[in-house]
C-alpha positions as CSV (number, residue, x, y, z in Angstrom):
1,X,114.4,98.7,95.8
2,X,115.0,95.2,94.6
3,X,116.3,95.4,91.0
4,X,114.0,93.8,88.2
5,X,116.9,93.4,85.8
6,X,118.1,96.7,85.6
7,X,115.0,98.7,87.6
8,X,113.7,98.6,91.2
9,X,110.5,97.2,91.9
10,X,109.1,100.6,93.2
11,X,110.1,102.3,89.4
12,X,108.1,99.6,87.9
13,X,105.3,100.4,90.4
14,X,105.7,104.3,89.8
15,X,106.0,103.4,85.8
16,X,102.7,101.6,85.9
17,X,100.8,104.3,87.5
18,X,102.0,106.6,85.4
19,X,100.8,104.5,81.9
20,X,97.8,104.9,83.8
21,X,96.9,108.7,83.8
22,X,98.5,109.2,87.2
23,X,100.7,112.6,87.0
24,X,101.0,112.9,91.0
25,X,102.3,110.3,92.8
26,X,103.1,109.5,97.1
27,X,104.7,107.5,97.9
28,X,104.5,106.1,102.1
29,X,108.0,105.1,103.1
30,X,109.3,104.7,106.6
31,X,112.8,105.2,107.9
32,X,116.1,104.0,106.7
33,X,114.1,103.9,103.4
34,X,115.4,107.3,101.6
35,X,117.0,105.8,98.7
36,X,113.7,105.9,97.7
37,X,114.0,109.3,97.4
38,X,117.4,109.9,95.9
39,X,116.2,107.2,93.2
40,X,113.5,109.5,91.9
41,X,115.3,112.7,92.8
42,X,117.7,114.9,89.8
43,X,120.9,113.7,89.3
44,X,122.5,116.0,87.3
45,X,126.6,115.1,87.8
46,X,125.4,111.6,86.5
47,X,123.3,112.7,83.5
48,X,126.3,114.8,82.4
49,X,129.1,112.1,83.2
50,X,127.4,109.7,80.8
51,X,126.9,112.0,78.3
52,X,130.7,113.0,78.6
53,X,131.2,109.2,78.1
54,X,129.3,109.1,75.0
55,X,126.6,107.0,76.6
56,X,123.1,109.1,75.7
57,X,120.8,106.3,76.3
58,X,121.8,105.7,79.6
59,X,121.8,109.7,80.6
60,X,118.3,110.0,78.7
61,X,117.0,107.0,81.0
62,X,117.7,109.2,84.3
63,X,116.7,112.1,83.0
64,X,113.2,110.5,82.2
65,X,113.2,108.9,85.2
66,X,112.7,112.4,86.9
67,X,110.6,113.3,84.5
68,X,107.7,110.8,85.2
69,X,105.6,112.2,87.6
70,X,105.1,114.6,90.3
71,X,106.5,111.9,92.9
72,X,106.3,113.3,96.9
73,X,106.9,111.4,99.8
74,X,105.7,110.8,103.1
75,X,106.4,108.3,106.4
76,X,104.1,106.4,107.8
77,X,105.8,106.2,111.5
78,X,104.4,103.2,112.5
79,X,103.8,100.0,111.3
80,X,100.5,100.3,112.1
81,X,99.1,98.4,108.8
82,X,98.0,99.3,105.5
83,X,94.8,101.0,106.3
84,X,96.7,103.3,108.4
85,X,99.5,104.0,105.7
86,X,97.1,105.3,103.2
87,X,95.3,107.4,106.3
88,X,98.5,109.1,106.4
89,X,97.7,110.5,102.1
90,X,94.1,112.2,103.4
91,X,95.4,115.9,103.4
92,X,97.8,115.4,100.1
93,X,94.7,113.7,98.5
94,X,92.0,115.8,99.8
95,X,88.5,115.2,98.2
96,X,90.0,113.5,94.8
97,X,89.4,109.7,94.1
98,X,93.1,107.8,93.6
99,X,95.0,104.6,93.1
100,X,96.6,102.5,95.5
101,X,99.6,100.5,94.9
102,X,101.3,98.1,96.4
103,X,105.1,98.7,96.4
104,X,105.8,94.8,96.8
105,X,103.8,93.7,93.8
106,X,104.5,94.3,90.0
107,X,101.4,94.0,88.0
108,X,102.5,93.4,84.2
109,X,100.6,95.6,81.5
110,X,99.1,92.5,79.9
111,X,96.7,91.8,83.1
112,X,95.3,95.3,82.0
113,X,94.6,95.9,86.0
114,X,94.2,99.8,86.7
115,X,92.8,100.4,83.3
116,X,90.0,97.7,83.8
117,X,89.4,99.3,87.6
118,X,88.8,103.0,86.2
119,X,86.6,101.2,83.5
120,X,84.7,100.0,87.4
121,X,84.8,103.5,88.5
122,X,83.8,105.3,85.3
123,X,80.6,102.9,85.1
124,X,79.6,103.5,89.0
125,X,81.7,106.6,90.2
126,X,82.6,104.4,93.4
127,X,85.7,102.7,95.0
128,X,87.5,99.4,92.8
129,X,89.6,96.4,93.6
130,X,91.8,94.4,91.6
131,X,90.7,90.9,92.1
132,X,92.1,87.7,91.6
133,X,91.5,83.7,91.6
134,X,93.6,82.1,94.6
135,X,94.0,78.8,96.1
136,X,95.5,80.2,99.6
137,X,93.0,82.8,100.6
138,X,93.9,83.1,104.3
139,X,96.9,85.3,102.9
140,X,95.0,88.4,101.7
141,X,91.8,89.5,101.7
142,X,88.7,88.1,100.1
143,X,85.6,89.2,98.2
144,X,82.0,88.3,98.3
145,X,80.5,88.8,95.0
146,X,77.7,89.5,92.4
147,X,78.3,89.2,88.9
148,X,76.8,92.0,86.5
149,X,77.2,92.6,82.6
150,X,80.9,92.7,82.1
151,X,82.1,89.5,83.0
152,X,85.4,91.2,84.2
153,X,83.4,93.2,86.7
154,X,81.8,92.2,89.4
155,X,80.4,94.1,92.7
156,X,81.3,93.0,95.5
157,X,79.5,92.2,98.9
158,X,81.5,91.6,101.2
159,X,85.0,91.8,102.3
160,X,86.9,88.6,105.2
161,X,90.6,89.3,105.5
162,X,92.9,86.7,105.5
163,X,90.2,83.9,106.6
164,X,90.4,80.6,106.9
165,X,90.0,78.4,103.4
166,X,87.2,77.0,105.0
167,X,85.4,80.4,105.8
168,X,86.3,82.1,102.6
169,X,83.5,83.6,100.9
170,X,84.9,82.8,97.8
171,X,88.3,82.2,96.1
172,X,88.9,86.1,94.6
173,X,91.6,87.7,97.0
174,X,92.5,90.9,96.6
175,X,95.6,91.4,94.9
176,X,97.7,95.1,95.7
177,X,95.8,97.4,93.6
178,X,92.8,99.9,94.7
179,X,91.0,102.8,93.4
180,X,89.3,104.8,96.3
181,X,86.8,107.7,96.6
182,X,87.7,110.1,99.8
183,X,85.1,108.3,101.3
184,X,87.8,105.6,102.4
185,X,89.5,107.9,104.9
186,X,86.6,108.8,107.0
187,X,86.2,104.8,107.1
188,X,89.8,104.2,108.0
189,X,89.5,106.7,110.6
190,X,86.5,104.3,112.4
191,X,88.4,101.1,112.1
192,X,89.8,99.8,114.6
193,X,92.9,97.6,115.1
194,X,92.2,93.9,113.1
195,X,94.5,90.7,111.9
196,X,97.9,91.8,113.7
197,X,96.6,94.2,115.9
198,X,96.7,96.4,112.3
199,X,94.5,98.4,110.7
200,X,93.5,96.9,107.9
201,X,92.3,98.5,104.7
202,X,89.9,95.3,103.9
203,X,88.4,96.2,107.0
204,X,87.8,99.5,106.4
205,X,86.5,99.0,102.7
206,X,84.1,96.6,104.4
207,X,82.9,99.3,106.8
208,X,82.6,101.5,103.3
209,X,80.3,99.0,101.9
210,X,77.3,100.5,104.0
211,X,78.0,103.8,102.3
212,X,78.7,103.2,98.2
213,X,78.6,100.3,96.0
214,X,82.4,98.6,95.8
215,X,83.5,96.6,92.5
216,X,85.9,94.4,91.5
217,X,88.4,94.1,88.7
218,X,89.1,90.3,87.6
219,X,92.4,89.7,85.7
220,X,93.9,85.9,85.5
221,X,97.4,86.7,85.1
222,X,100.6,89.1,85.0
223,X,101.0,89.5,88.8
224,X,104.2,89.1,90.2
225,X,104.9,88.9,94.2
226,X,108.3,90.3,94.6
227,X,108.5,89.6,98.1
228,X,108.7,85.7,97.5
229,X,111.2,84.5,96.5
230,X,110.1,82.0,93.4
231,X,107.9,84.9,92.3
232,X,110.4,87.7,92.1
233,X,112.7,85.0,90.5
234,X,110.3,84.5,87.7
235,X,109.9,88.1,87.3
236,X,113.4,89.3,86.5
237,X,113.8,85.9,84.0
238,X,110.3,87.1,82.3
239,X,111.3,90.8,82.2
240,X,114.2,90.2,81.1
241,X,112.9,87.5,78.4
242,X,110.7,90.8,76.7
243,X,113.6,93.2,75.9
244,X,115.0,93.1,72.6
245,X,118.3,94.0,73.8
246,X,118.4,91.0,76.8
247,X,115.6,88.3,75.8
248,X,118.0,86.3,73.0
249,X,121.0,85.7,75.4
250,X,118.6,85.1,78.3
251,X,116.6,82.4,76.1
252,X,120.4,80.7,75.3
253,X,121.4,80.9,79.1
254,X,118.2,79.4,80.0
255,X,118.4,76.1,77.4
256,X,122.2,76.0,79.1
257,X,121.6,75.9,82.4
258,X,118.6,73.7,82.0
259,X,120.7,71.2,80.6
260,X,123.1,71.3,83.2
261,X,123.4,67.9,85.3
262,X,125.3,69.3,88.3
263,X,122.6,71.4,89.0
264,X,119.8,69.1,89.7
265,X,119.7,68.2,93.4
Protein backbone atom coordinates (compact mmCIF):
# COMPACT_ATOMS: atom_id res chain seq x y z
CA UNK A 1 0.00 0.00 0.00
CA UNK A 2 2.87 2.47 -0.40
CA UNK A 3 1.62 5.39 -2.39
CA UNK A 4 3.33 5.98 -5.92
CA UNK A 5 2.37 9.71 -5.98
CA UNK A 6 -1.11 9.47 -5.59
CA UNK A 7 -1.73 5.39 -6.05
CA UNK A 8 -0.48 2.27 -4.00
CA UNK A 9 1.93 0.14 -5.37
CA UNK A 10 -0.62 -2.94 -5.43
CA UNK A 11 -3.18 -0.50 -7.88
CA UNK A 12 -0.37 -0.07 -10.13
CA UNK A 13 0.24 -3.96 -9.96
CA UNK A 14 -3.62 -4.66 -10.36
CA UNK A 15 -3.57 -1.76 -13.26
CA UNK A 16 -0.86 -3.47 -15.19
CA UNK A 17 -2.50 -6.84 -15.24
CA UNK A 18 -5.41 -5.55 -16.25
CA UNK A 19 -3.71 -3.53 -19.60
CA UNK A 20 -2.83 -6.98 -20.08
CA UNK A 21 -6.07 -8.93 -20.78
CA UNK A 22 -6.38 -10.00 -17.21
CA UNK A 23 -10.27 -9.53 -16.16
CA UNK A 24 -9.99 -11.78 -12.88
CA UNK A 25 -7.59 -10.95 -10.50
CA UNK A 26 -6.33 -12.71 -6.58
CA UNK A 27 -4.80 -11.33 -4.83
CA UNK A 28 -2.68 -13.47 -1.64
CA UNK A 29 -2.68 -11.22 1.35
CA UNK A 30 -2.06 -12.19 4.93
CA UNK A 31 -3.31 -10.64 8.07
CA UNK A 32 -3.46 -7.11 9.25
CA UNK A 33 -3.37 -6.57 5.51
CA UNK A 34 -7.26 -5.79 4.74
CA UNK A 35 -6.88 -2.35 3.48
CA UNK A 36 -6.15 -4.18 0.64
CA UNK A 37 -9.50 -4.98 0.44
CA UNK A 38 -11.33 -1.86 1.37
CA UNK A 39 -8.94 -0.16 -1.38
CA UNK A 40 -10.45 -2.15 -4.18
CA UNK A 41 -13.85 -2.49 -2.52
CA UNK A 42 -17.20 0.18 -3.53
CA UNK A 43 -17.15 3.27 -1.79
CA UNK A 44 -20.23 4.80 -2.52
CA UNK A 45 -20.53 7.71 0.47
CA UNK A 46 -17.15 8.96 -1.13
CA UNK A 47 -18.09 8.81 -4.87
CA UNK A 48 -21.19 10.86 -3.95
CA UNK A 49 -19.31 13.35 -1.39
CA UNK A 50 -16.99 14.43 -4.24
CA UNK A 51 -19.46 14.76 -6.61
CA UNK A 52 -21.49 16.95 -4.11
CA UNK A 53 -18.23 18.87 -3.95
CA UNK A 54 -18.07 19.47 -7.52
CA UNK A 55 -15.06 17.29 -7.82
CA UNK A 56 -16.08 14.62 -10.87
CA UNK A 57 -12.65 13.60 -11.69
CA UNK A 58 -11.79 12.59 -8.45
CA UNK A 59 -15.30 10.52 -7.88
CA UNK A 60 -14.86 8.96 -11.53
CA UNK A 61 -11.23 7.73 -10.41
CA UNK A 62 -12.90 5.53 -7.51
CA UNK A 63 -15.58 4.53 -9.33
CA UNK A 64 -13.14 3.13 -12.00
CA UNK A 65 -11.11 1.84 -9.58
CA UNK A 66 -13.82 -0.79 -8.72
CA UNK A 67 -14.52 -1.16 -11.94
CA UNK A 68 -11.08 -2.81 -13.08
CA UNK A 69 -11.34 -6.22 -12.55
CA UNK A 70 -12.95 -9.04 -10.89
CA UNK A 71 -10.39 -8.67 -7.91
CA UNK A 72 -10.90 -11.65 -4.90
CA UNK A 73 -8.78 -12.21 -2.21
CA UNK A 74 -7.29 -14.88 -0.34
CA UNK A 75 -4.49 -15.49 2.79
CA UNK A 76 -1.82 -17.24 2.56
CA UNK A 77 -1.51 -18.16 6.51
CA UNK A 78 1.93 -18.74 6.65
CA UNK A 79 4.90 -17.29 5.41
CA UNK A 80 5.82 -20.25 3.97
CA UNK A 81 7.46 -18.62 0.60
CA UNK A 82 6.32 -17.74 -2.65
CA UNK A 83 5.89 -21.12 -4.06
CA UNK A 84 3.49 -21.86 -1.41
CA UNK A 85 1.48 -18.46 -1.79
CA UNK A 86 0.60 -19.15 -5.29
CA UNK A 87 -0.24 -23.01 -4.13
CA UNK A 88 -2.80 -21.39 -2.19
CA UNK A 89 -4.64 -19.92 -6.10
CA UNK A 90 -4.87 -23.88 -7.40
CA UNK A 91 -8.78 -24.27 -6.78
CA UNK A 92 -9.61 -20.39 -7.85
CA UNK A 93 -7.43 -21.04 -10.94
CA UNK A 94 -8.27 -24.56 -11.72
CA UNK A 95 -6.94 -25.91 -15.13
CA UNK A 96 -6.39 -22.19 -16.74
CA UNK A 97 -2.82 -20.88 -17.47
CA UNK A 98 -2.26 -17.22 -15.46
CA UNK A 99 0.02 -14.45 -14.51
CA UNK A 100 1.91 -13.91 -11.53
CA UNK A 101 2.74 -10.77 -10.02
CA UNK A 102 4.76 -9.52 -7.68
CA UNK A 103 3.00 -7.03 -5.31
CA UNK A 104 6.49 -5.31 -4.35
CA UNK A 105 7.56 -4.61 -7.85
CA UNK A 106 6.15 -2.05 -10.40
CA UNK A 107 7.04 -2.96 -13.87
CA UNK A 108 6.49 0.27 -16.21
CA UNK A 109 4.61 -0.24 -19.64
CA UNK A 110 7.59 0.72 -21.61
CA UNK A 111 9.62 -2.63 -20.56
CA UNK A 112 6.57 -4.31 -22.45
CA UNK A 113 6.97 -7.42 -19.80
CA UNK A 114 3.55 -9.49 -19.80
CA UNK A 115 2.86 -8.64 -23.26
CA UNK A 116 6.29 -10.03 -24.48
CA UNK A 117 5.67 -13.32 -21.99
CA UNK A 118 2.16 -14.20 -23.61
CA UNK A 119 4.10 -13.57 -27.02
CA UNK A 120 6.44 -16.80 -25.14
CA UNK A 121 3.41 -18.58 -24.39
CA UNK A 122 1.43 -18.03 -27.54
CA UNK A 123 4.59 -19.37 -29.58
CA UNK A 124 5.13 -22.71 -27.20
CA UNK A 125 1.79 -22.95 -25.16
CA UNK A 126 4.12 -23.43 -21.98
CA UNK A 127 5.06 -21.54 -18.72
CA UNK A 128 7.18 -17.81 -19.12
CA UNK A 129 9.48 -15.72 -17.01
CA UNK A 130 10.29 -12.20 -17.10
CA UNK A 131 13.91 -12.04 -17.20
CA UNK A 132 16.45 -9.56 -16.60
CA UNK A 133 20.32 -8.65 -16.74
CA UNK A 134 21.76 -8.30 -13.00
CA UNK A 135 24.92 -7.69 -11.39
CA UNK A 136 23.83 -9.24 -7.79
CA UNK A 137 22.38 -12.58 -8.66
CA UNK A 138 22.50 -14.18 -5.23
CA UNK A 139 19.24 -12.05 -4.62
CA UNK A 140 16.74 -13.82 -6.91
CA UNK A 141 16.67 -16.46 -8.96
CA UNK A 142 18.71 -17.27 -12.02
CA UNK A 143 18.28 -18.74 -15.58
CA UNK A 144 20.18 -21.09 -17.59
CA UNK A 145 19.60 -20.37 -21.12
CA UNK A 146 19.39 -21.07 -24.93
CA UNK A 147 18.84 -18.47 -27.29
CA UNK A 148 16.18 -19.09 -30.31
CA UNK A 149 14.82 -16.72 -33.09
CA UNK A 150 13.54 -13.75 -31.16
CA UNK A 151 16.27 -12.27 -29.58
CA UNK A 152 13.87 -11.25 -26.69
CA UNK A 153 13.09 -14.84 -26.09
CA UNK A 154 15.04 -17.32 -24.93
CA UNK A 155 14.30 -20.96 -23.28
CA UNK A 156 15.58 -21.58 -20.53
CA UNK A 157 17.46 -24.57 -18.94
CA UNK A 158 17.79 -24.36 -15.89
CA UNK A 159 16.70 -22.54 -12.80
CA UNK A 160 19.66 -21.83 -9.19
CA UNK A 161 17.87 -19.49 -6.72
CA UNK A 162 19.66 -16.99 -5.17
CA UNK A 163 23.32 -18.50 -5.84
CA UNK A 164 26.39 -17.38 -5.26
CA UNK A 165 27.88 -14.84 -8.18
CA UNK A 166 30.38 -17.35 -8.56
CA UNK A 167 27.95 -20.25 -9.26
CA UNK A 168 25.45 -18.36 -11.23
CA UNK A 169 24.62 -19.88 -14.42
CA UNK A 170 24.37 -16.73 -15.89
CA UNK A 171 23.55 -12.99 -15.12
CA UNK A 172 19.49 -13.11 -16.14
CA UNK A 173 17.60 -13.22 -12.65
CA UNK A 174 14.25 -13.43 -12.61
CA UNK A 175 12.47 -10.39 -12.03
CA UNK A 176 8.57 -10.69 -10.26
CA UNK A 177 6.58 -11.53 -13.23
CA UNK A 178 5.38 -15.23 -14.33
CA UNK A 179 3.04 -16.83 -16.64
CA UNK A 180 2.24 -20.51 -15.55
CA UNK A 181 0.34 -23.45 -17.02
CA UNK A 182 -1.61 -25.60 -14.08
CA UNK A 183 1.10 -27.76 -14.45
CA UNK A 184 3.04 -25.50 -11.76
CA UNK A 185 0.80 -26.56 -8.82
CA UNK A 186 1.21 -30.25 -9.08
CA UNK A 187 5.14 -29.17 -8.98
CA UNK A 188 4.78 -26.93 -6.04
CA UNK A 189 2.99 -29.55 -4.35
CA UNK A 190 6.48 -31.98 -4.68
CA UNK A 191 8.79 -29.29 -3.58
CA UNK A 192 10.02 -29.23 -0.68
CA UNK A 193 11.24 -26.59 1.75
CA UNK A 194 14.48 -24.51 -0.04
CA UNK A 195 16.56 -21.06 0.67
CA UNK A 196 14.84 -20.10 4.11
CA UNK A 197 13.40 -23.12 4.86
CA UNK A 198 10.69 -21.67 2.04
CA UNK A 199 9.18 -23.03 -0.74
CA UNK A 200 10.33 -21.56 -3.45
CA UNK A 201 8.71 -21.09 -6.71
CA UNK A 202 12.22 -21.21 -8.77
CA UNK A 203 12.45 -24.47 -7.22
CA UNK A 204 9.45 -25.70 -8.32
CA UNK A 205 9.64 -24.28 -11.97
CA UNK A 206 12.98 -26.19 -12.00
CA UNK A 207 11.21 -29.43 -11.02
CA UNK A 208 8.60 -28.34 -14.08
CA UNK A 209 11.40 -28.21 -16.46
CA UNK A 210 11.32 -32.20 -16.73
CA UNK A 211 7.71 -31.86 -17.76
CA UNK A 212 7.35 -28.69 -20.50
CA UNK A 213 9.69 -26.38 -22.21
CA UNK A 214 9.99 -22.90 -19.90
CA UNK A 215 10.99 -19.49 -21.70
CA UNK A 216 12.08 -16.37 -20.78
CA UNK A 217 11.06 -12.78 -21.51
CA UNK A 218 14.23 -10.29 -21.74
CA UNK A 219 13.43 -6.60 -21.11
CA UNK A 220 16.40 -4.00 -20.11
CA UNK A 221 14.56 -1.58 -18.29
CA UNK A 222 11.33 -0.06 -16.51
CA UNK A 223 11.47 -2.15 -13.28
CA UNK A 224 11.10 -0.57 -10.18
CA UNK A 225 11.79 -2.36 -6.68
CA UNK A 226 9.56 -0.61 -4.29
CA UNK A 227 10.74 -2.31 -1.36
CA UNK A 228 14.21 -0.50 -1.49
CA UNK A 229 14.34 2.36 -0.69
CA UNK A 230 16.48 4.36 -3.65
CA UNK A 231 14.31 2.37 -6.07
CA UNK A 232 10.87 3.26 -4.79
CA UNK A 233 12.39 6.84 -4.51
CA UNK A 234 13.03 6.92 -8.14
CA UNK A 235 9.76 5.64 -8.86
CA UNK A 236 7.41 8.23 -7.41
CA UNK A 237 9.93 11.21 -8.95
CA UNK A 238 9.66 9.26 -12.53
CA UNK A 239 5.88 8.71 -12.19
CA UNK A 240 5.29 11.67 -11.18
CA UNK A 241 7.69 13.35 -13.95
CA UNK A 242 5.06 11.57 -16.87
CA UNK A 243 1.81 13.27 -15.78
CA UNK A 244 0.78 16.27 -17.44
CA UNK A 245 -0.85 17.62 -14.53
CA UNK A 246 2.51 17.01 -12.00
CA UNK A 247 5.71 16.56 -14.32
CA UNK A 248 6.27 20.65 -14.90
CA UNK A 249 6.38 21.61 -11.19
CA UNK A 250 8.15 18.34 -10.37
CA UNK A 251 10.98 19.13 -13.16
CA UNK A 252 11.24 22.95 -11.31
CA UNK A 253 11.44 21.38 -7.80
CA UNK A 254 13.96 19.05 -8.94
CA UNK A 255 16.52 21.94 -10.67
CA UNK A 256 15.74 23.64 -6.98
CA UNK A 257 16.58 21.29 -4.81
CA UNK A 258 19.49 20.17 -6.79
CA UNK A 259 20.93 23.41 -6.45
CA UNK A 260 20.59 23.53 -2.99
CA UNK A 261 24.00 23.72 -0.95
CA UNK A 262 22.68 22.81 2.42
CA UNK A 263 21.70 19.70 1.27
CA UNK A 264 24.87 18.07 0.17
CA UNK A 265 26.39 16.17 3.01
Amino acid sequence: MLPIVDRPVIQYVVEEAVNAGAEDILIITSRHKKVMEDHFDRFPELEAALRDKGKIAEAEQVRRLRDLADIHFIRQGEALGLGHAIGRARSHIGDDPFFVLLGDDIMHERAGVLPGMLRAYDRTGESAVALMVTDDPSSYGCAAVEETDDASIVRITGLVEKPKAEDAPSNLAIMGRYLFTSTIFEEIERTPPGVGEEIQITDAMARLLDRESLHGFIFAEGRYDTGKKDDYLRCVVEMALERDDLGPAMRAIIADVARREDLVP
